[in-house]
VOSE-381129 format. One record per residue (C-alpha): x, z, y; residue in one letter. Coordinates in steps of 0.5 Angstrom, whole numbers, plus 2048, in hexadecimal, padded with zeros to 3 digits. Each point is the difference from the previous one (the first is absolute). Layout:
// VOSE-381129
    px    pz    py   residu
     X     Z     Y        a
...
// end
This chain:
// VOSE-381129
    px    pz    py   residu
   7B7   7D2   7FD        x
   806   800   7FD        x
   806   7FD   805        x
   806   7FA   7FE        x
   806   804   7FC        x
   806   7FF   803        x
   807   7FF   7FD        x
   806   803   803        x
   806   7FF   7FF        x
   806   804   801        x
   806   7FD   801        x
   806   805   7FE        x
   808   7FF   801        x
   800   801   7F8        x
   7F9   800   7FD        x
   7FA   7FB   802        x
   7F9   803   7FE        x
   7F9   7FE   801        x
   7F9   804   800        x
   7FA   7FE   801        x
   7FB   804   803        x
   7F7   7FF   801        x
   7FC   805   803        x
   7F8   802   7FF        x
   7FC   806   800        x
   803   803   7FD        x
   807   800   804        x
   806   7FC   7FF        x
   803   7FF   7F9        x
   807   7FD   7FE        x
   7FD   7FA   7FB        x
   808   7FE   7FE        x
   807   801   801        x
   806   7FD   7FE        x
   808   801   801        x
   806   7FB   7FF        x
   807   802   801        x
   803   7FB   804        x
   807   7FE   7FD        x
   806   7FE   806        x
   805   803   803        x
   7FD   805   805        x
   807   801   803        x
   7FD   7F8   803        x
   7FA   7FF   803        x
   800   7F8   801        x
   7FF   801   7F8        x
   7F9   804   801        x
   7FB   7FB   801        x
   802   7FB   7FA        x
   800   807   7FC        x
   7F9   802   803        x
   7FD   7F9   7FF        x
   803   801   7F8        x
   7FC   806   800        x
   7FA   7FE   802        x
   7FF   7FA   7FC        x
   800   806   7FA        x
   7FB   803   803        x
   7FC   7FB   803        x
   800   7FE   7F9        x
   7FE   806   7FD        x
   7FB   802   805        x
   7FD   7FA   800        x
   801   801   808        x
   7FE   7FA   805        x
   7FD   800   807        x
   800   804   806        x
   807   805   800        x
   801   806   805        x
   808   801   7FF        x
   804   805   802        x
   807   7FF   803        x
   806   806   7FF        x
   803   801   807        x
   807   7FD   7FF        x
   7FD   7F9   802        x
   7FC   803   806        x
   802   802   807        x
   7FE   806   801        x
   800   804   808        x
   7FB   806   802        x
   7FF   801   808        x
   7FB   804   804        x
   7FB   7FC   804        x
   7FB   803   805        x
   7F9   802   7FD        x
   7FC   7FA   803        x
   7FA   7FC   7FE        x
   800   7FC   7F9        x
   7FF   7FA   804        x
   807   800   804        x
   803   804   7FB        x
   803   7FA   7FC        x
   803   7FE   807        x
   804   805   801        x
   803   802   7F9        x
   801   7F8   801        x
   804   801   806        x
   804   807   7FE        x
   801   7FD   7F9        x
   803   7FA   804        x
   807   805   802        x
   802   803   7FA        x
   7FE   7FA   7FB        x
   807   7FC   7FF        x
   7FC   7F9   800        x
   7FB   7FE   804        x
   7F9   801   7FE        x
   7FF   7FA   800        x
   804   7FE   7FB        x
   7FE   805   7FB        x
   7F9   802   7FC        x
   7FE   807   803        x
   7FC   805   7FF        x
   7FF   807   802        x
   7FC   807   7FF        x
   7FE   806   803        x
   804   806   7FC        x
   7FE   806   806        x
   7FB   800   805        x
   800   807   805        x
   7FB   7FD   805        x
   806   7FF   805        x
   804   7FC   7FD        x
   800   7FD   7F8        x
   807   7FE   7FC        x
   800   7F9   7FD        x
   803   7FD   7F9        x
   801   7FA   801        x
   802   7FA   7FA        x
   803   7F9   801        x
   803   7FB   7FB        x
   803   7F9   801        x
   7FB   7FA   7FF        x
   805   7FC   7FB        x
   800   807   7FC        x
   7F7   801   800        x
   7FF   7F8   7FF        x
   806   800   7FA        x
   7FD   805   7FC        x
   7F9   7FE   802        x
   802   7F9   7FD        x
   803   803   7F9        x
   7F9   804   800        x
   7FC   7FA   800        x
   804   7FD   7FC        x
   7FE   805   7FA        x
   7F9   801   803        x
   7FF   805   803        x
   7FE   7FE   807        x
   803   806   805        x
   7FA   802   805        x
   804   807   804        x
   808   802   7FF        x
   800   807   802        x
   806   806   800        x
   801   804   7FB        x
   802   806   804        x
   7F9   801   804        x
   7FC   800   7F9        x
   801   807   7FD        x
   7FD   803   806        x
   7F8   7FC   7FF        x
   802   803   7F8        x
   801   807   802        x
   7FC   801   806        x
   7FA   7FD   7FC        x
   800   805   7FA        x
   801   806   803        x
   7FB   7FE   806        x
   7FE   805   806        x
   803   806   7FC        x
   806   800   801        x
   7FF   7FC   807        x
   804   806   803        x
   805   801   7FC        x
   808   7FC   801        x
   801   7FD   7F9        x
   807   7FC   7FF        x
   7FF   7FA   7FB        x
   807   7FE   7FD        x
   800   7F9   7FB        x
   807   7FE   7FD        x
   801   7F9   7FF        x
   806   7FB   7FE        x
   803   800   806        x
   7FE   805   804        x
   7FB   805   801        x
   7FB   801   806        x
   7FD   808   803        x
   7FA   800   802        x
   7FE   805   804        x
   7F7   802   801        x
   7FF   803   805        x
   7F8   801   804        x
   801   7FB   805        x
   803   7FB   7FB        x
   807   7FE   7FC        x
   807   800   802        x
   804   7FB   7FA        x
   808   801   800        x
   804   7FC   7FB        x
   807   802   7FD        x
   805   7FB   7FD        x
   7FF   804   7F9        x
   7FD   7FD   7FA        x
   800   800   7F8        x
   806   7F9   801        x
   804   806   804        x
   800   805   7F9        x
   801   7F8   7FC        x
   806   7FF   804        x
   804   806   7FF        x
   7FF   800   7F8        x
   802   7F8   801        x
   807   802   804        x
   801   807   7FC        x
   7FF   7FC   7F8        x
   803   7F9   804        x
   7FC   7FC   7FD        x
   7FA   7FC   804        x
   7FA   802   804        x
   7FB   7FC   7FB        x
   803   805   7FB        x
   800   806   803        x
   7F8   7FE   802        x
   7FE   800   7F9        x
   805   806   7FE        x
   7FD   804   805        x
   7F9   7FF   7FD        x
   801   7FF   7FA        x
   802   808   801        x
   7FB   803   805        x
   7FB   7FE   7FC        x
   803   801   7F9        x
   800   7F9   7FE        x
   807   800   7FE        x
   804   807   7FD        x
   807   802   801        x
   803   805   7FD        x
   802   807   804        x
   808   7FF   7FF        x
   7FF   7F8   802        x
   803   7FF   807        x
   7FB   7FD   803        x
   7FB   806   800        x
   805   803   804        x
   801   7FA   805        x
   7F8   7FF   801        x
   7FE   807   801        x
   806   801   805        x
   7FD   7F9   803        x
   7F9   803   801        x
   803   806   803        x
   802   7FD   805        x
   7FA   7FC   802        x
   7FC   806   800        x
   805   803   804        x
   800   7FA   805        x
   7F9   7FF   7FF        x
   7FE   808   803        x
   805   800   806        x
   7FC   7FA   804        x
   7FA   803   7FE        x
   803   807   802        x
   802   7FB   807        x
   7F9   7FC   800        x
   7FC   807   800        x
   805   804   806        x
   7FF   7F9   804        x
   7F8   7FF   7FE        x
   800   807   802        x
   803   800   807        x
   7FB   7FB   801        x
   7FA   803   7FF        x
   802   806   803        x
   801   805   7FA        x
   7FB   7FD   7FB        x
   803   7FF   7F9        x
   7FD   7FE   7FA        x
   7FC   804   7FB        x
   801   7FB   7FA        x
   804   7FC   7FC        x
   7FD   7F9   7FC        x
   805   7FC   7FE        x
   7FD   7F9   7FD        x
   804   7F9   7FE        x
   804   7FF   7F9        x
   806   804   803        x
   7FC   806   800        x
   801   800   7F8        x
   807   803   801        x
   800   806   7FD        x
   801   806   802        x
   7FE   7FD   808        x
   7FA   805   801        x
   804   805   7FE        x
   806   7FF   805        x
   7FB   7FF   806        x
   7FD   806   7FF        x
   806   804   800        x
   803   7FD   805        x
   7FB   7FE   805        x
   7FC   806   7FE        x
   7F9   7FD   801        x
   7FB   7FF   7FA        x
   801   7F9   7FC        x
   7FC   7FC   7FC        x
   7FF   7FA   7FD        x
   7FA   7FB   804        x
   7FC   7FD   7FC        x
   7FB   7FA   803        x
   7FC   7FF   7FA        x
   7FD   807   801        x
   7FA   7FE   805        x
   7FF   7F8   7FC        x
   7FE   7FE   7F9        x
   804   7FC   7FA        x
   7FD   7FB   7FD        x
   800   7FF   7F9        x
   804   7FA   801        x
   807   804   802        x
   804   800   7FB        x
   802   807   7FD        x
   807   7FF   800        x
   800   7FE   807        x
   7FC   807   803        x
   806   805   7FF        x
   802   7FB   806        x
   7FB   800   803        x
   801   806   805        x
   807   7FE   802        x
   7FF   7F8   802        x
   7F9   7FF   803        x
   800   806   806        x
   802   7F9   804        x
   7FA   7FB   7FD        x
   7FA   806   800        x
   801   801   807        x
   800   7F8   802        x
   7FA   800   7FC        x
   7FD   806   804        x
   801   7FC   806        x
   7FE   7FB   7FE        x
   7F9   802   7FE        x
   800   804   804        x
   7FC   806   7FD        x
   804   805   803        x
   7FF   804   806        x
   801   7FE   807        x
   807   802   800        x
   803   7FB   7FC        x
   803   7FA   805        x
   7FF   7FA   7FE        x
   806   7FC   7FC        x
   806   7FB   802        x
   7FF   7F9   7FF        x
   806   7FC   801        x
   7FE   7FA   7FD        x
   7FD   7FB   807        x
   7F9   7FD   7FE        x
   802   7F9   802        x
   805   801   7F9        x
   7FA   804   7FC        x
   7FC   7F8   802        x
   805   7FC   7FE        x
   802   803   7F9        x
   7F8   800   7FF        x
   800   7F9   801        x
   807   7FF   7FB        x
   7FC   804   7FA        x
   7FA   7FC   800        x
   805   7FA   7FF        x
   803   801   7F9        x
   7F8   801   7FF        x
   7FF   7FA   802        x
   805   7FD   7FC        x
   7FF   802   7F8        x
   7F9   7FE   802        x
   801   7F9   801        x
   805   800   7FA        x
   7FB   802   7FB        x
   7FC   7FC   803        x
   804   7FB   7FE        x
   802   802   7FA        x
   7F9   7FF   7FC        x
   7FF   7FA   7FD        x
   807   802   7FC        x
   7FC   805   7FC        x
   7FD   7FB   7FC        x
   807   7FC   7FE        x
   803   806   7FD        x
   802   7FF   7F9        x
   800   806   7FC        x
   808   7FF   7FD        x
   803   801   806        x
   7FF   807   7FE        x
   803   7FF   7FA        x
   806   7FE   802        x
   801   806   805        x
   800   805   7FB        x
   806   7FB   7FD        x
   803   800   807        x
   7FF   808   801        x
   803   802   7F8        x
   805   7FC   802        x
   802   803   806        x
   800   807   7FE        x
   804   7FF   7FA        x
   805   7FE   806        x
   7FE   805   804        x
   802   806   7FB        x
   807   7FD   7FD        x
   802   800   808        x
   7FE   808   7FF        x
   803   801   7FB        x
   806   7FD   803        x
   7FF   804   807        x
   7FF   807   7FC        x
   808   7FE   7FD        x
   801   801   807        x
   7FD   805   802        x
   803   805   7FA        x
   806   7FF   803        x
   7FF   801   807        x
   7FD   806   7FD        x
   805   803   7FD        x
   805   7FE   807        x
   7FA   804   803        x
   802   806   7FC        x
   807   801   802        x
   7FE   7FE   806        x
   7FB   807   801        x
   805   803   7FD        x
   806   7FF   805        x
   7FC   801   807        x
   7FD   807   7FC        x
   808   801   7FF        x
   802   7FE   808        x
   7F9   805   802        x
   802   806   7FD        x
   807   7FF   803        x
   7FE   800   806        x
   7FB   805   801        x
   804   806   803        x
   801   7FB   806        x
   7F9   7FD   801        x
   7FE   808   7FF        x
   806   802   806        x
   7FE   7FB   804        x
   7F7   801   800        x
   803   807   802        x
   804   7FF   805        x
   7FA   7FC   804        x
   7FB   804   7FF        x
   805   806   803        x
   800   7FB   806        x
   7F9   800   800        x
   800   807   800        x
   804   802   806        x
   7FC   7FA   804        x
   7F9   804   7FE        x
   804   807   803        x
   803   7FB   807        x
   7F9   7FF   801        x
   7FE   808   801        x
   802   7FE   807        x
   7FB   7FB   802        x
   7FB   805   7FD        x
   7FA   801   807        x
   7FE   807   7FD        x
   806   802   7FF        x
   805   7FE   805        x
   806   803   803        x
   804   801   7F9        x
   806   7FF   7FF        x
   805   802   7F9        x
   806   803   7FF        x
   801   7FF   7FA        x
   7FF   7FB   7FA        x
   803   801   7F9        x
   7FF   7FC   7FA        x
   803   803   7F9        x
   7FF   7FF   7F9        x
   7FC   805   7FD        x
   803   805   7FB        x
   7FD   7FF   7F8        x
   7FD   807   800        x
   7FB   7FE   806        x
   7F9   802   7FE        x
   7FD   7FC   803        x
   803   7F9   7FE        x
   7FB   7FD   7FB        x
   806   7FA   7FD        x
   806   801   7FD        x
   807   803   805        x
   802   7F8   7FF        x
   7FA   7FD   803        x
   803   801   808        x
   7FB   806   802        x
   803   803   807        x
   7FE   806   804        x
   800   7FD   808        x
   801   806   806        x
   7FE   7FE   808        x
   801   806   805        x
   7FD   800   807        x
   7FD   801   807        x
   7FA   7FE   802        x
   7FD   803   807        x
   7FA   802   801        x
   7FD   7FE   808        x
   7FB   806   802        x
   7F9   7FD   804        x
   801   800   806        x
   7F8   802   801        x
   802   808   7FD        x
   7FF   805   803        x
   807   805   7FF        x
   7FD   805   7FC        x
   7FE   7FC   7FB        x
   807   7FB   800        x
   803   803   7FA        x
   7F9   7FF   7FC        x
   800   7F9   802        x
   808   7FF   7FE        x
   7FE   803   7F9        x
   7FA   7FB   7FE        x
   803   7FA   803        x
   807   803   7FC        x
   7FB   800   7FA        x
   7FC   7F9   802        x
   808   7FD   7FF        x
   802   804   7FA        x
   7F9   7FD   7FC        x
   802   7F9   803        x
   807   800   7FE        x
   800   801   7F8        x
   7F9   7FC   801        x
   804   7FA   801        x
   806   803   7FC        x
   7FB   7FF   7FA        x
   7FD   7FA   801        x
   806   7FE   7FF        x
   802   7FB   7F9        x
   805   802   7FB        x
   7FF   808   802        x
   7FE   804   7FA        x
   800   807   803        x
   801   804   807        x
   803   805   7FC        x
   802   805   807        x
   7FE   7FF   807        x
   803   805   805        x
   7FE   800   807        x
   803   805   805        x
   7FD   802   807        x
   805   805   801        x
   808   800   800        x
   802   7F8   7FD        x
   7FA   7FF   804        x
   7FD   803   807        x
   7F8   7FE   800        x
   7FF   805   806        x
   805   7FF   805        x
   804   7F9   7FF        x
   7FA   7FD   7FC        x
   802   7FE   7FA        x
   800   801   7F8        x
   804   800   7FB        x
   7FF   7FC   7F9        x
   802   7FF   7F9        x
   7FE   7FC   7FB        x
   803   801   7F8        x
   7FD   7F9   7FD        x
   801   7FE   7F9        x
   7FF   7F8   7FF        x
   7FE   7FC   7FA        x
   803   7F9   801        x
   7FD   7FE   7F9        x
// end
């Protein structure tokens, strides 16, 4: 027999979306969807819940959406801490993340709503991710659903949501395989890293609002603007000539968020490495709308030199006819986070899918029950009262409305004709004003140009600093480090000489330390492979290395600038060439 729908509503930063889902035989299908944007300033968040509730009223009147609603919280309004706790019975367990949670929680426990989940378990010990909220802000937000409708039955963290989607559709296949899930939202971005035994989820202060806000601040007009200009461009709603200067703003905007973006990934995988004793992810799933940024899979795979592509939650579940087609193309990219909770939460997946985080307390889930039966109760008693009134209607009253009606539409229309006056005139100011700002940008391209470039050349000579916290290199120090500008006949430069393309030249030392279990014979042998193992490392890091378009030379003396044989260290030279575009 067929189990109840759910419907579950994600709650983002800057769009509100509802789904509905039911099971049977035949699995799980997505019965309805819909999405709203939310219109508010995301720079503010105390503005995001009226926003959110403007939202929902367009889509519970839509969906015709009522009863009982999972929610699905962003991690901005949660308190978030990972620990480790002994592997112990389920029984005691709740009592000692209670007590670990205690000392690293900024308030105490009992003054929040909290939760937790078990992300890794090696049998000796198990890493939990625990969530809280404050109780004014569940129970407001709470009060505001009930409001509209909708009766909240679990509140539940975005973040631990993508791993019951992807763990669910790929099954036991690749249950031995390391996968890293990368969703991009408004206002950050959230890396998760499945592994065998579990998940590790790291978050980065770096999402679509960051791409909005340096378009804002480099055509100096607001963050609602650049918003929309932003979207309007990636999804080609909006059309801009190639010479106009926002183009160029725009496209050196994405830039550096994709720039940005892949050097925490880059930073997150060595860390996530460092724990797992080596393991790396084989792939790359980008979901979330942010994912939508063009030419983001193809950066990744360059950079990060790993297979990329896009996850798509619907694969392993049905769509119902009832789904709008102008919604699916949507589909892939906002409901990673919904399908993995409705997974979850009929339970018809595997066994490695934990439980979901509810952070609404059931003595609130009792009162709120309680408060949307009341309206209920009111509008009966109301018609009950209203009956006998039926009879006395007088067939003129609807007369006189349509008088009434005619009258005030006739007024309607005369104030806007007057409106429109105005409008004609703010359009024509709105003209000249689009016009100056592109005038003032143009002015000021070569030194926004100068100074994207000076930063990431700082960027640069950090990423080389780093060679010396290398473990599988070690003992390296540099001679030398030169920065030039490359000459306009480089062969390998791929833009104009103008665009600040440099050849970069490191020399130096690296020693190489002999095991000191070799017998004396093979001594130089040893010296050799480690030398080998070093080289292959060095240029390994080098490449990995953002902005770096070709190692065009690498010389390695073990002889003469370097002395492998008897001092015990080599020689190193690297010509690179550099594409700071």
């Amino acid at each position: 027999m067929a189990q109840k729908d759910e419907i579950i509503i994600n709650c983002g930063n800057s769009h509100v979306s509802a789904n509905v889902f039911s099971l049977s035989s035949g699995g799980l299908t997505l019965k309805a969807s819909g999405l709203e944007t939310l219109h508010h300033d995301l720079t503010k968040e105390e503005a995001w819940l009226d926003s959110l509730v403007e939202g929902l009223e367009k889509l519970v009147a839509k969906m015709s959406l009522k009863g009982e609603v999972r929610f699905i919280f962003p991690g901005n309004l949660l308190l978030t801490k990972t620990i480790r706790v002994p592997h112990v019975d389920p029984e005691k367990q709740r009592k000692i993340v209670a007590f670990e949670l205690s000392q690293k929680m900024p308030f105490p426990l009992s003054d929040l709503i909290w939760d937790y989940q078990i992300i890794d378990d090696d049998g000796v010990e198990e890493e939990v991710l625990a969530f809280a909220v404050k109780p004014e802000v569940a129970e407001s937000f709470s009060e505001k659903m009930v409001g509209i409708g909708l009766i909240p039955k679990q509140i539940t963290p975005a973040q631990v949501l993508d791993y019951s989607a992807i763990r669910g559709q790929l099954g036991d296949v690749d249950d031995q395989s390391e996968v890293l899930a990368i969703n991009i939202g408004a206002k950050s971005t959230n890396l998760l890293f499945i592994s065998p035994t579990g998940f590790l989820i790291r978050t980065i202060n770096i999402g679509g609002n960051a791409l909005s806000q340096n378009i804002s601040d480099a055509l100096g007009i607001t963050f609602e603007k650049s918003e929309k200009l932003k979207k309007g461009y990636f999804s080609q709603e909006i059309s801009l000539t190639e010479d106009d200067p926002s183009v160029g703003v725009i496209q050196n905007a994405s830039n550096q968020f994709l720039a940005r973006a892949s050097q925490e990934i880059t930073r997150s995988i060595v860390t996530y490495k460092r724990l797992k004793k080596g393991k790396s992810p084989q792939k790359i799933y980008l979901t979330g709308r942010g994912a939508l940024l063009p030419n983001l899979p193809q950066y990744l795979l360059e950079s990060q030199q790993l297979q990329v592509e896009y996850f798509d939650p619907l694969l392993s579940i049905s769509v119902g006819d009832a789904v709008k087609e102008k919604v699916k193309p949507l589909l892939p990219f906002m409901t990673s986070e919904a399908v993995g909770l409705a997974r979850a939460s009929f339970n018809s997946t595997s066994e490695n899918l934990s439980s979901t985080i509810n952070l609404l307390p059931s003595s609130k889930l009792k009162s709120l029950g309680l408060k949307q039966k009341l309206p209920i109760l009111v509008l009966a008693a109301f018609l009950f009262s209203i009956l006998p009134l039926a009879s006395i209607i007088n067939d003129n009253n609807f007369q006189s409305s349509v008088v009434t009606q005619k009258a005030d539409l006739e007024d309607e229309i005369a104030d806007l004709d007057d409106d429109l006056t105005k409008l004609k005139v703010l359009h024509d100011e709105l003209l000249f004003s689009q016009d100056l700002v592109s005038k003032i940008i143009s002015s000021q391209i070569p030194f926004t140009e100068q100074f994207k470039t000076s930063w990431i050349i700082q960027d640069i000579i950090n990423f080389i600093q780093g060679i010396m916290s290398q473990q599988d290199i070690g003992d390296i120090w540099l001679d030398t480090f030169s920065l030039k500008k490359s000459s306009s006949n480089n062969p390998y430069s791929k833009t104009k000489p103008d665009l600040h393309d440099f050849t970069l030249t490191i020399t130096g030392r690296y020693l190489v330390r002999a095991d000191s279990d070799i017998k004396k014979e093979s001594v130089r042998d040893n010296l050799i492979e480690l030398d080998r193992a070093k080289k292959e490392n060095l240029t390994a890091y080098l490449n990995n290395i953002p902005y770096i378009y070709k190692i065009h030379q690498k010389t390695f003396s073990i002889e003469g600038k370097g002395d492998l044989f008897r001092r015990n260290f080599s020689h190193f030279e690297y010509i690179i060439y550099l594409n700071v575009k």
